[in-house]
N, C-alpha and C positions, 0 to 999 in steps of 0.2 A: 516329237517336237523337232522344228530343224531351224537352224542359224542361219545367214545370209554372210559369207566370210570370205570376202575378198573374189567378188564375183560366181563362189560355188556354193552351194549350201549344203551347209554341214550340219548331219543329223549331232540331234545333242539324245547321247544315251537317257532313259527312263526308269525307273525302277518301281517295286511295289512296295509301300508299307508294311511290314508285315503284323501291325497293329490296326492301322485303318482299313488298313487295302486300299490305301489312294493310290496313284499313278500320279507321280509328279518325274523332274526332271533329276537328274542324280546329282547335280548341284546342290537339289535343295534339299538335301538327305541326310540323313547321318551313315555311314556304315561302321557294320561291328563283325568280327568274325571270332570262331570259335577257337581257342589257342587248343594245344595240343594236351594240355593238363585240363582241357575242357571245361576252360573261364572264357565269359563274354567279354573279348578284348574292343576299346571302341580303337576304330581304324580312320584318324581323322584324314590323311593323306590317301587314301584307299590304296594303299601299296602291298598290306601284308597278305601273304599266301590264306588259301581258305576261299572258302565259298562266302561270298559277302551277303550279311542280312540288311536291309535298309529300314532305316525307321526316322521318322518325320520328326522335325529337331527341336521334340519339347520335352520339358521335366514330366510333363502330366504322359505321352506314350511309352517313354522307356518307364516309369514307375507301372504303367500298365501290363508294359511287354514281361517288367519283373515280377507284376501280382499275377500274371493267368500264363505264368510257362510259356511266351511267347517265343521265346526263344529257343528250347528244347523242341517245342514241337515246329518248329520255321527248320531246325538242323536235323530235325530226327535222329535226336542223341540225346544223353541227358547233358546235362549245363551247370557248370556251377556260377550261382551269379551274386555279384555284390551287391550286398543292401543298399552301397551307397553307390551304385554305379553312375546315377544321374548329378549326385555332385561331380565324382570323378569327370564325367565329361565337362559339364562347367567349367571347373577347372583348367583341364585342356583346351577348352574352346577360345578360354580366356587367353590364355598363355599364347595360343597361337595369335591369334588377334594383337596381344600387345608385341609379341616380336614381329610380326607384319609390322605394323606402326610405326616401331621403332626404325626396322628397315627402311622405310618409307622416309623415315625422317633425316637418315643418314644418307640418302640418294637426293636429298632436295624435293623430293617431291610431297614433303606434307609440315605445316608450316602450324602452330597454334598460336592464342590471344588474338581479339575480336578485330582488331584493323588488319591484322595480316590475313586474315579470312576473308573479311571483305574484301581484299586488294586479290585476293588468290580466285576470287568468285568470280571478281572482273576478267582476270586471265585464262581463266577458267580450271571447273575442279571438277573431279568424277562425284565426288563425295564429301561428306560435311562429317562431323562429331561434335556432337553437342554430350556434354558431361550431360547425366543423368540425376544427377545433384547440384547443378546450376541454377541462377537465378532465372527464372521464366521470362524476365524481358529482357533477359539477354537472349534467351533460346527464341524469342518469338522475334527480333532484331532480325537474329539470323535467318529462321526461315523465311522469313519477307524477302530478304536480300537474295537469297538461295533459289527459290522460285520452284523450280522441276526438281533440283536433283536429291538425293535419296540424302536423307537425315538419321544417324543411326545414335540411339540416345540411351545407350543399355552400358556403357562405358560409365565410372565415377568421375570427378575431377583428378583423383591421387592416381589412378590405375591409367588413366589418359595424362597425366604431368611425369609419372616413371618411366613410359616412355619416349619421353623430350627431356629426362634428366632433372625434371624441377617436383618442386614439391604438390604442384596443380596446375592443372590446364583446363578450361572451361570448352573451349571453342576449338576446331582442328578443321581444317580444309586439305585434302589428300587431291593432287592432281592426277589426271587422266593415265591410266596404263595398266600392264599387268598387275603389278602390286596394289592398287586399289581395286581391282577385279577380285583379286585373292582377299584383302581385307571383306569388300562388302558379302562376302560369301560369309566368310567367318563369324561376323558379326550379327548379318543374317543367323544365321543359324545358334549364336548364341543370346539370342534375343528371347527364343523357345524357352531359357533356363532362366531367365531371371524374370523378375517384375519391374516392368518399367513403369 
């Protein structure tokens, strides 16, 4: 798969599932490596030493990858794994996602409550967040107004108002840039763990 970036085109690395076997792009991946006590550590920043396993970012492959040994036999080792591995990553996915956010909020670049979204749509936003527990015509407001751009609605109102400091936030418009690139990954990818 390759990117168009600033007149050159830059290949975007790919990886395998090692549950599916799909081939997708290593963006839309999870990766996990084996720690040295030989626990499946998940590697959300893909930094940590080890040979990286990739798995497609839902609660339904990692509970697969944990019911058929996918991950001993992907490292050719044995494995000690958590029962509760696919909360844990949840967890993290979340936690990333709301300190993105929150960043995001302290740079000016991501604004909540429904006229400041629409004012920020006008000016333009990479990305919207509609609370996953909001009223439906306010969610459906918004995407009228929103048109193209990506809607991510796996967030609550309290988990999206903690962080902008308040007690709820139904509506969030995130302007253009690296940090909304980094959000919509996150959130991507923690969509796979919850039910929206």
């Amino acid at each position: 798969m390759s990117h168009r970036k600033g007149g050159k085109v830059a290949e975007v690395p790919e990886r395998r599932c090692i549950v599916t076997g799909e081939v997708r792009s290593k963006e839309d991946l999870l990766r996990v490596v084996i720690g040295p006590d030989n626990t499946v550590v998940p590697d959300l920043e893909e930094r940590l030493p080890g040979r990286g396993l990739w798995l497609c970012p839902s609660r339904d492959v990692i509970n697969t990858a944990c019911a058929k040994n996918a991950f001993a036999k992907a490292a050719r080792q044995k494995v000690v794994i958590d029962p509760a591995l696919a909360d844990r990553i949840e967890k993290l996915l979340l936690q990333k996602s709301l300190d993105l956010l929150s960043l995001a909020r302290r740079a000016g670049q991501a604004v909540a409550g429904y006229e400041k979204v629409r004012a920020q749509i006008d000016e333009g936003a990479a990305l919207i967040l509609a609370a996953r527990d909001g009223a439906a015509d306010g969610k459906s407001k918004i995407e009228a107004k929103a048109r193209d751009l990506p809607i991510y609605t796996v967030l609550d109102a309290a988990e999206i108002g903690a962080a902008f400091g308040r007690e709820k936030a139904v509506h969030v418009a995130v302007a253009p840039g690296g940090l909304a690139k980094q959000l919509g990954r996150s959130l991507g990818r923690l969509k796979g763990f919850r039910a929206v």
